[in-house]
TORTIVEX-416696 format. One record per residue (C-alpha): residue in one letter; residue number from 1; z, x, y. Coordinates in steps of 0.05 Angstrom, whole numbers, plus 5000, padded with zeros to 4 digits. Layout:
+------+-----+------+------+------+
! code ! pos !    w !    u !    v !
+------+-----+------+------+------+
!    A ! NUM !    Z !    X !    Y !
...
+------+-----+------+------+------+
//
This chain:
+------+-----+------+------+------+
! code ! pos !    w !    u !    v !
+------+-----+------+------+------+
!    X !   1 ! 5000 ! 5000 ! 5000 !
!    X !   2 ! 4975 ! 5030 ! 5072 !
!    X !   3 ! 5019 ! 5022 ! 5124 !
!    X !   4 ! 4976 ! 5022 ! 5194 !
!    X !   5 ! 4990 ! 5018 ! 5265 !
!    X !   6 ! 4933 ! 5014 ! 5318 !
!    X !   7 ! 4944 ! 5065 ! 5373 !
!    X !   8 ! 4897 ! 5058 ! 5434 !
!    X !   9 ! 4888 ! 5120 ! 5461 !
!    X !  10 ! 4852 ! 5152 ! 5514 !
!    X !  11 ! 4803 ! 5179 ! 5467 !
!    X !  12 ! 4786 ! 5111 ! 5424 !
!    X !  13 ! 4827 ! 5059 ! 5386 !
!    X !  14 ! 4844 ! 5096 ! 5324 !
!    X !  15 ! 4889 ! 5074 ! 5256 !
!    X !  16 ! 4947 ! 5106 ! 5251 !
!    X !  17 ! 4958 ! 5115 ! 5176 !
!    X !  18 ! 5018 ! 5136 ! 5147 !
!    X !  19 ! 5007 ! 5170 ! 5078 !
!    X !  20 ! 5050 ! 5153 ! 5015 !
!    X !  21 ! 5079 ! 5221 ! 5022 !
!    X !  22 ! 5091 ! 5216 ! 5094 !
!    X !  23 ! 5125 ! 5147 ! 5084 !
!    X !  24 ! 5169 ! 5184 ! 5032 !
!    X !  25 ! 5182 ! 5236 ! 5079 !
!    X !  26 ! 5205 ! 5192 ! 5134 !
!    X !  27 ! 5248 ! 5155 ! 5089 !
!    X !  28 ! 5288 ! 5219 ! 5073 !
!    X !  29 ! 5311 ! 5224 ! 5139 !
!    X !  30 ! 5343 ! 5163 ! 5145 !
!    X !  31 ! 5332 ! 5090 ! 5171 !
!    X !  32 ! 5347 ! 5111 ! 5242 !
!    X !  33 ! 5318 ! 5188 ! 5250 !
!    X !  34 ! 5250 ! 5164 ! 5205 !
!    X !  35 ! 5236 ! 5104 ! 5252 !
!    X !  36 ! 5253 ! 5151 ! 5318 !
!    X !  37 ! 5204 ! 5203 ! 5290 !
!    X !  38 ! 5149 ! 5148 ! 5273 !
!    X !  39 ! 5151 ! 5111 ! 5330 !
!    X !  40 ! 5155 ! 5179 ! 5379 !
!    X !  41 ! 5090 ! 5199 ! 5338 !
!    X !  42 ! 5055 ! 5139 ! 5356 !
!    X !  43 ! 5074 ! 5146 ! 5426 !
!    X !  44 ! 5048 ! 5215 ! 5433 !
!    X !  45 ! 4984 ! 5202 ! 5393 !
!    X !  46 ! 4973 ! 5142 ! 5431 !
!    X !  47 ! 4960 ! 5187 ! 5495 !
!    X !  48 ! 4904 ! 5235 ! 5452 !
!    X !  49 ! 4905 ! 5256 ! 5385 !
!    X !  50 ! 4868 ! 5311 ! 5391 !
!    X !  51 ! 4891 ! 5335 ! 5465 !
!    X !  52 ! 4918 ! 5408 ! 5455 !
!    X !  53 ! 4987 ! 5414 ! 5488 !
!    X !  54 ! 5053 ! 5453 ! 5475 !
!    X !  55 ! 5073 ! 5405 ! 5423 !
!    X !  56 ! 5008 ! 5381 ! 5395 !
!    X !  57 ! 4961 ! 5445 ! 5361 !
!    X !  58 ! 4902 ! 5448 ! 5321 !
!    X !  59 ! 4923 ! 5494 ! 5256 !
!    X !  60 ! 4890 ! 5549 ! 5232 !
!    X !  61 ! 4839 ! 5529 ! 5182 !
!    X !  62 ! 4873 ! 5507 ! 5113 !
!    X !  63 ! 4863 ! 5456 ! 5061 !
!    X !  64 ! 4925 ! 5413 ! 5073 !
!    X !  65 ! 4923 ! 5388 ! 5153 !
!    X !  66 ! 4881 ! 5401 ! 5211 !
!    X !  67 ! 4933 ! 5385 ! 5259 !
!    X !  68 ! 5011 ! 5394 ! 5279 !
!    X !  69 ! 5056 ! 5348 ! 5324 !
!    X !  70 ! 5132 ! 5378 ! 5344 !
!    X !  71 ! 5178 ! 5331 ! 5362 !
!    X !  72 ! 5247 ! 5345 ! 5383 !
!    X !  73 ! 5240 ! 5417 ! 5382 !
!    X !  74 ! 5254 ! 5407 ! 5298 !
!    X !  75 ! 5205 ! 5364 ! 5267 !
!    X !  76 ! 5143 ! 5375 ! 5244 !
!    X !  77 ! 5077 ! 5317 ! 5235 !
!    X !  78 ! 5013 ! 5345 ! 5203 !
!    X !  79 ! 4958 ! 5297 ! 5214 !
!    X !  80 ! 4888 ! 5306 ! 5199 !
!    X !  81 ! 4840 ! 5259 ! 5247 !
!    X !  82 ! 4773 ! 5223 ! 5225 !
!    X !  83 ! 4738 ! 5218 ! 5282 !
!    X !  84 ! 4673 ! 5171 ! 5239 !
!    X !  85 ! 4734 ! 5136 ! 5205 !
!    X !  86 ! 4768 ! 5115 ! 5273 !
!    X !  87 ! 4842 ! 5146 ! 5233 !
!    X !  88 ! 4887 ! 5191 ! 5251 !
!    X !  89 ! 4936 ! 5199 ! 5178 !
!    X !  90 ! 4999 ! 5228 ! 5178 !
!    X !  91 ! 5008 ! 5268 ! 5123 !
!    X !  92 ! 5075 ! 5304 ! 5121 !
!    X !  93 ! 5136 ! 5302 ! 5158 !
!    X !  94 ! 5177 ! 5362 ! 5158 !
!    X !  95 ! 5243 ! 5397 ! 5185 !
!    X !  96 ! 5229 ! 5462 ! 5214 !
!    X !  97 ! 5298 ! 5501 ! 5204 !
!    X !  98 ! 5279 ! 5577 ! 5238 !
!    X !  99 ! 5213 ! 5595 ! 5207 !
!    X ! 100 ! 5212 ! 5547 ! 5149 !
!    X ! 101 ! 5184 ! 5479 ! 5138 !
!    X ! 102 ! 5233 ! 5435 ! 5097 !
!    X ! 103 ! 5204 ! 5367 ! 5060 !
!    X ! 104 ! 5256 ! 5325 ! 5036 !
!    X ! 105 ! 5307 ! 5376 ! 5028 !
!    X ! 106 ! 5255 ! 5421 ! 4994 !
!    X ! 107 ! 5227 ! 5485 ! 5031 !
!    X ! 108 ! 5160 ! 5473 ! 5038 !
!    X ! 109 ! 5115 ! 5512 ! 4999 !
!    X ! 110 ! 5045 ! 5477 ! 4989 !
!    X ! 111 ! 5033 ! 5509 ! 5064 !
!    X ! 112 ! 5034 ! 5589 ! 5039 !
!    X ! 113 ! 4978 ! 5555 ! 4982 !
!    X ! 114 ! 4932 ! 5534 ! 5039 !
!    X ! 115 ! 4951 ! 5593 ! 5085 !
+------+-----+------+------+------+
//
């Protein structure tokens, strides 16, 4: 089951989808920290998803997102967008504790795979 939000943005209206991973991921912070960090995403992607700014970057090429949203100075969005599509799909959501990426508790390691 998708879960999708319609963001107008500068740029176009766009889907937000939220991946099954990234739903999972949002849940493991918490009812009140996982609906904070959604609904600040949508706010900031609302304005342009693909906008480079100090807390929106395009990655270096890899095979798991295209694109990286801080929040809060400690978490992390990857999001790949689609421009054809007319989506933007969140597809982690991560902890950054010093210079590691935590998923659900876990250290994040499928990032050194892409790298």
């Amino acid at each position: 089951k998708r879960r999708e939000h319609t963001i107008h943005s500068a740029h176009a209206n766009l889907t937000l989808v939220n991946s099954a991973a990234a739903r999972e991921d949002l849940r493991w912070l918490g009812r009140g920290n996982g609906r904070w960090v959604l609904k600040e995403a949508i706010r900031r992607l609302q304005a342009d998803p693909t906008m480079e700014t100090r807390h929106m970057k395009t990655l270096r090429e890899n095979a798991l997102a295209q694109r990286e949203l801080r929040l809060h100075g400690k978490y992390r969005i990857l999001f790949n967008i689609d421009l054809e599509r007319r989506e933007v799909t969140i597809l982690v959501v991560a902890i950054k504790r010093h210079n590691e990426l935590f998923v659900r508790g876990q250290r994040f390691r499928a990032w050194e795979a892409c790298g």
